[in-house]
C-alpha positions as CSV (number, residue, x, y, z in Angstrom):
1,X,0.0,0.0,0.0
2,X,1.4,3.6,-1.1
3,X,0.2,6.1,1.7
4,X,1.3,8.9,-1.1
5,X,-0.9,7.2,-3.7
6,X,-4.2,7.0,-1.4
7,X,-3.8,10.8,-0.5
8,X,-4.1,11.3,-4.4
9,X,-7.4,9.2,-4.6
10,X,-8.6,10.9,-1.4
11,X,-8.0,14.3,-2.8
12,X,-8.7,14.0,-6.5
13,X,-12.3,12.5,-5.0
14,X,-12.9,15.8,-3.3
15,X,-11.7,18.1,-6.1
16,X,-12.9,15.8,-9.3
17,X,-10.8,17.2,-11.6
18,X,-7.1,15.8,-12.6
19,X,-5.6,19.4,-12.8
20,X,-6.8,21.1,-10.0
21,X,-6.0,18.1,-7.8
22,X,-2.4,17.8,-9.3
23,X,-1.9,21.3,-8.4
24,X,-3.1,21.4,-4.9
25,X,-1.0,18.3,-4.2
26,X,2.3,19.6,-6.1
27,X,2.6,17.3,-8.5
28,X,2.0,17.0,-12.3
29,X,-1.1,15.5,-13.8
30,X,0.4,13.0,-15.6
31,X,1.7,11.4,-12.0
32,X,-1.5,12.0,-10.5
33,X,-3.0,9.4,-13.2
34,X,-0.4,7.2,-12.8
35,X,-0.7,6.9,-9.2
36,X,-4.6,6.7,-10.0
37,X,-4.1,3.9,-12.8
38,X,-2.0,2.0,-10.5
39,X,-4.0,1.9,-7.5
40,X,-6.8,0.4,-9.8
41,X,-4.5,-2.0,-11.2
42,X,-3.9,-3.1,-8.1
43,X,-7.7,-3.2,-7.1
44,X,-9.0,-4.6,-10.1
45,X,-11.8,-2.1,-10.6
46,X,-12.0,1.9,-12.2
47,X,-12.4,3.8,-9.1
48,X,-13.4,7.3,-11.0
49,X,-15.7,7.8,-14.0
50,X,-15.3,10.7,-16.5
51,X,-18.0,13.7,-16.3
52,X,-17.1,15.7,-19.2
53,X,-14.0,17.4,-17.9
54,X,-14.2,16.2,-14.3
55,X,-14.0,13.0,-12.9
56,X,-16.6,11.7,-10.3
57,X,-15.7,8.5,-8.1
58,X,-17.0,5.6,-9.5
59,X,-19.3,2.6,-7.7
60,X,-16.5,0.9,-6.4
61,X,-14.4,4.2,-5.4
62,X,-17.5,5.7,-3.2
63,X,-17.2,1.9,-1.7
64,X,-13.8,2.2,-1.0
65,X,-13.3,5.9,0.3
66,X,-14.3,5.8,3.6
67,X,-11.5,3.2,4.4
68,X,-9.7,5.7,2.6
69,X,-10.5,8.6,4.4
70,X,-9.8,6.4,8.0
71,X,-6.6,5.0,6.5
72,X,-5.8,8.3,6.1
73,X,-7.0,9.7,9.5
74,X,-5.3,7.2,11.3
75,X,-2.5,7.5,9.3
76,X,-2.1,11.6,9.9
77,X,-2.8,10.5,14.2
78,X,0.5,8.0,13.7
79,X,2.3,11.2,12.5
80,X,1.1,13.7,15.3
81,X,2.4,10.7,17.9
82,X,5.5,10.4,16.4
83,X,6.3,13.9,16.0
84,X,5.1,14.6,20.0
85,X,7.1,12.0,20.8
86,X,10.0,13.3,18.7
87,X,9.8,16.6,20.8
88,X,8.9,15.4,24.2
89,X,11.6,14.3,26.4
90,X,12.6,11.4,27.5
91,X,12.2,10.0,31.3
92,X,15.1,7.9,32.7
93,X,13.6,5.2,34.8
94,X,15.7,4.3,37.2
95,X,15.6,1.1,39.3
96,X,17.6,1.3,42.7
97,X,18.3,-1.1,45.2
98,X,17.2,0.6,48.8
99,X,20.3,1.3,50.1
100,X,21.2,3.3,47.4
101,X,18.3,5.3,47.0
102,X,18.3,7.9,49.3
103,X,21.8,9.0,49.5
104,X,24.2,8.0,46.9
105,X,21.7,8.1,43.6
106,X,20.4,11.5,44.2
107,X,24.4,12.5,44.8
108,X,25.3,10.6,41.7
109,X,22.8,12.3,39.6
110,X,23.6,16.1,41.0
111,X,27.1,15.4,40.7
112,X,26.4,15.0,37.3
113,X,24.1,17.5,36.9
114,X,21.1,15.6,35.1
115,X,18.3,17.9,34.1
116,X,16.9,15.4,32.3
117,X,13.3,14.1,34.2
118,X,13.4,10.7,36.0
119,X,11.9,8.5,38.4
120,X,13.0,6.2,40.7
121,X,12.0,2.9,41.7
122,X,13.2,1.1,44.8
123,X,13.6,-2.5,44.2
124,X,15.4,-5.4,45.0
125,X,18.4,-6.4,42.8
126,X,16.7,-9.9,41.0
127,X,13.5,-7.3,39.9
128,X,15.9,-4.4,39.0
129,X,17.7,-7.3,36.6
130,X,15.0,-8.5,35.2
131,X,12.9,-5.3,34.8
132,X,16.4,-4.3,32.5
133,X,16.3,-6.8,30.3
134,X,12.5,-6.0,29.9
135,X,12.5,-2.4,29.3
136,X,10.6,-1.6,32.2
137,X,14.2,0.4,33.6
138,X,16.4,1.9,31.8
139,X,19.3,2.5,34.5
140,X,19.7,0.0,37.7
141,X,21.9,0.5,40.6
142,X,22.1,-3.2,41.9
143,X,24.1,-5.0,45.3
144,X,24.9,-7.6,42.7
145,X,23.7,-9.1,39.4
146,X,22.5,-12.0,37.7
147,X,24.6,-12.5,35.3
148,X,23.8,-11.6,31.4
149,X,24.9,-11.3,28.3
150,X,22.4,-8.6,27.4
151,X,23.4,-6.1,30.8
152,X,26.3,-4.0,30.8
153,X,27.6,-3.0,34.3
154,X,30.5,-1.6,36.1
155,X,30.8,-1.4,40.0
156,X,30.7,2.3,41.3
157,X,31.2,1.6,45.3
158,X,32.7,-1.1,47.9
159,X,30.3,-1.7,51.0
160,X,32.4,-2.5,54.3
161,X,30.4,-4.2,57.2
162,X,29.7,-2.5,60.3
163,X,27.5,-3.0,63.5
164,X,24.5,-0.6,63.8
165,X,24.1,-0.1,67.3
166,X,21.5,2.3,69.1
167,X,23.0,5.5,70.8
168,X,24.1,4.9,74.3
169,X,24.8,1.2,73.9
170,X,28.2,-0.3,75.4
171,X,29.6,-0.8,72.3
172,X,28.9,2.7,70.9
173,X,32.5,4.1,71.7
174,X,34.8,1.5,70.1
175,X,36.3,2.1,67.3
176,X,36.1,-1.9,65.8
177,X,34.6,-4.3,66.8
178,X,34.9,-8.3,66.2
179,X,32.2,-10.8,65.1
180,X,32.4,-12.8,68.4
181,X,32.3,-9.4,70.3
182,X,29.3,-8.4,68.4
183,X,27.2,-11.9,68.8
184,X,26.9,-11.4,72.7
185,X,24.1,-9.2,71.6
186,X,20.4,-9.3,70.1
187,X,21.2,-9.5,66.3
188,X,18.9,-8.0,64.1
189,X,19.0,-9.2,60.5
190,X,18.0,-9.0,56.9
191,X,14.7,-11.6,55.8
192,X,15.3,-14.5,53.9
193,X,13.7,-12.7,50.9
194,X,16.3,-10.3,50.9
195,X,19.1,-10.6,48.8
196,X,21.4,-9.4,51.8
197,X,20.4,-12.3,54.4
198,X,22.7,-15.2,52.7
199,X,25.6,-12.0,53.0
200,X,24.7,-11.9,56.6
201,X,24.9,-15.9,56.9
202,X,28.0,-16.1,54.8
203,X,30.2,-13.6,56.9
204,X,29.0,-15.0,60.4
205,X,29.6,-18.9,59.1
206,X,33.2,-18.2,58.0
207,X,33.7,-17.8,61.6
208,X,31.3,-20.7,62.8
209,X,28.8,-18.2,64.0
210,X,25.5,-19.6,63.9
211,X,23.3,-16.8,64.1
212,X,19.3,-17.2,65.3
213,X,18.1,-13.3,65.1
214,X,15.7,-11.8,67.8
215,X,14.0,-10.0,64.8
216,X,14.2,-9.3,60.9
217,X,13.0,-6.9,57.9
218,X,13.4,-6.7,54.4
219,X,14.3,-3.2,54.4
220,X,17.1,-1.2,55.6
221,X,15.3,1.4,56.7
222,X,13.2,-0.9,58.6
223,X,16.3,-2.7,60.0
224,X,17.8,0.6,61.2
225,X,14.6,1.5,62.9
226,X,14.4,-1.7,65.1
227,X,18.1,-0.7,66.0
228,X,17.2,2.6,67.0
229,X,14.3,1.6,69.3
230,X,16.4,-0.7,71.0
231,X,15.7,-4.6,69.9
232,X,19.2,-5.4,69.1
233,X,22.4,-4.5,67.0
234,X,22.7,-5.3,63.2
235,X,26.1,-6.4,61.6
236,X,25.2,-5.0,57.7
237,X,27.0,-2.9,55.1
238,X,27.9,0.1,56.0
239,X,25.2,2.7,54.0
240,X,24.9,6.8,54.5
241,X,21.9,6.2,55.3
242,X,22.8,5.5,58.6
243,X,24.0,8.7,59.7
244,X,20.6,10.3,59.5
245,X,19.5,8.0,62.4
246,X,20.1,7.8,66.0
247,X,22.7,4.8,65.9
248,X,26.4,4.3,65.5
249,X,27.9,2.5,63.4
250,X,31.4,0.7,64.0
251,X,33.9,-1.2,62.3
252,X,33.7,-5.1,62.2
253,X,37.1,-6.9,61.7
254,X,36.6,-8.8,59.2
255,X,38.1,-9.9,55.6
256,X,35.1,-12.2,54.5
257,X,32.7,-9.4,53.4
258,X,32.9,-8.3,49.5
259,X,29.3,-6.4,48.1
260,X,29.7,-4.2,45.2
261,X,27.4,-2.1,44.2
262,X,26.8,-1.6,39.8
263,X,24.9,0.7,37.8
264,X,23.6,-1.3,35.1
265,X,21.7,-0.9,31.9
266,X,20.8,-3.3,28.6
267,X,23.7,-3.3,26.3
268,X,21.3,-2.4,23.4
269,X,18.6,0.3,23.3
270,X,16.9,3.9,22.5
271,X,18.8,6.4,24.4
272,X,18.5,10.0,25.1
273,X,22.3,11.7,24.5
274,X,21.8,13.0,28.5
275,X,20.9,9.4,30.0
276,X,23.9,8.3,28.1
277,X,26.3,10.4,29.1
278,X,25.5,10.0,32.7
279,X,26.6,6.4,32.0
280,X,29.3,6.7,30.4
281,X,30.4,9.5,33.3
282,X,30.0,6.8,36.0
283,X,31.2,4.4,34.1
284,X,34.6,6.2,33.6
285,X,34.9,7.1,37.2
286,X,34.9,3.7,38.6
């Protein structure tokens, strides 16, 4: 189907004459009836009639206008959408893992200085993966990553472990602590659906620390909370979230712990030249 060739029928229909039609469209007359001969060829049936000088649509071209005309309608809606979305600018969705999310991303993108609009999601790292490979993200910031050949990522920050304690606890003045120090009190820890518990498990089993916590939470936020109100201690990566809470964080000696954090994107797609370059910036700096 030519588009060009049905917006001769449609308008020779309305002006029912070859040369006044081939005029309004820009084009010469002999085109317009070659357009017009071919569409019939490739209908099998006249679609205009001569009336003298003018030309008047024929039986089968009044049957065939009006899918015309909403060919032709939908066709000029296609073009307004395109063009809008030509001119309008792209969002950045962005898929964060919590810990992340209040401190370091909205750092990383001043730092930058995006003025590009976004939103952010706060997800855990399997659903930021996934939701990457599916379009629904277009920049991740993960703890870790399952591995694919379709994601690009580069680690932008090392997470030490530390003990969140509350303020005025006995351990709030020491500098570092050690594992077996920090067992001798109520241990608060990440959920099992949390990508952070087996971390937890991991660093306390290298030193045959069997841990059975007084209390848990999927969140960190939620985690910190518990800390602060006084139901126990939490050994966890260190975050900047923490300092905006009344609890202290110290030091655990320890060489088992190793979390990354990535940004991550698909390694093909649409991009804005702004999302891009705050990337590639990131991706450089690491």
């Amino acid at each position: 189907m030519n588009i060009e060739y049905l917006k001769y029928f449609a308008e020779l229909a309305k002006i029912q004459h070859y040369g006044k039609a081939a005029k309004v469209l820009n084009i010469s007359q002999p085109g317009l009836s070659h357009a017009i001969k071919t569409l019939e060829d490739d209908y099998g049936v006249p679609l205009f009639q001569k009336e003298g000088r003018n030309v008047s649509l024929s039986p089968y071209g009044q049957e065939l206008i009006q899918d015309v005309d909403e060919i032709l309608d939908a066709y000029r809606r296609m073009e307004e959408r395109a063009a809008g979305l030509r001119n309008e600018e792209k969002t950045i969705r962005i898929g964060t893992v919590f810990p992340l999310a209040t401190e370091m991303v909205p750092r990383m993108l001043s730092e930058f200085g995006a003025t590009f609009p976004f939103i952010v999601y706060n997800r855990m790292t399997p659903e930021i993966a996934e939701g990457l490979l599916d379009g629904k993200y277009d920049i991740g910031f993960c703890s870790d990553l399952l591995k694919s050949e379709d994601l690009e990522y580069y680690p932008i920050n090392e997470s030490v472990i530390a003990a969140a304690v509350p303020k005025g606890h006995p351990l709030e003045k020491r500098e570092t602590i050690t594992l077996q120090e920090a067992i001798q009190y109520p241990q608060i820890m990440f959920s099992r659906t949390s990508g952070f518990r087996g971390l937890q498990e991991k660093v306390f089993a290298e030193e045959g620390i069997e841990v059975k916590p007084v209390c848990a939470a999927e969140e960190l936020e939620v985690i910190i909370g518990l800390v602060e109100h006084g139901f126990g201690i939490s050994v966890l990566p260190y975050m900047d979230v923490a300092e905006h809470h009344n609890i202290t964080t110290i030091p655990v000696e320890t060489t088992v712990w190793n979390s990354k954090f990535y940004i991550a994107r698909r390694k093909y797609g649409i991009r804005t030249e702004q999302e891009n370059a705050f990337f590639q910036y990131w991706k450089k700096e690491k």
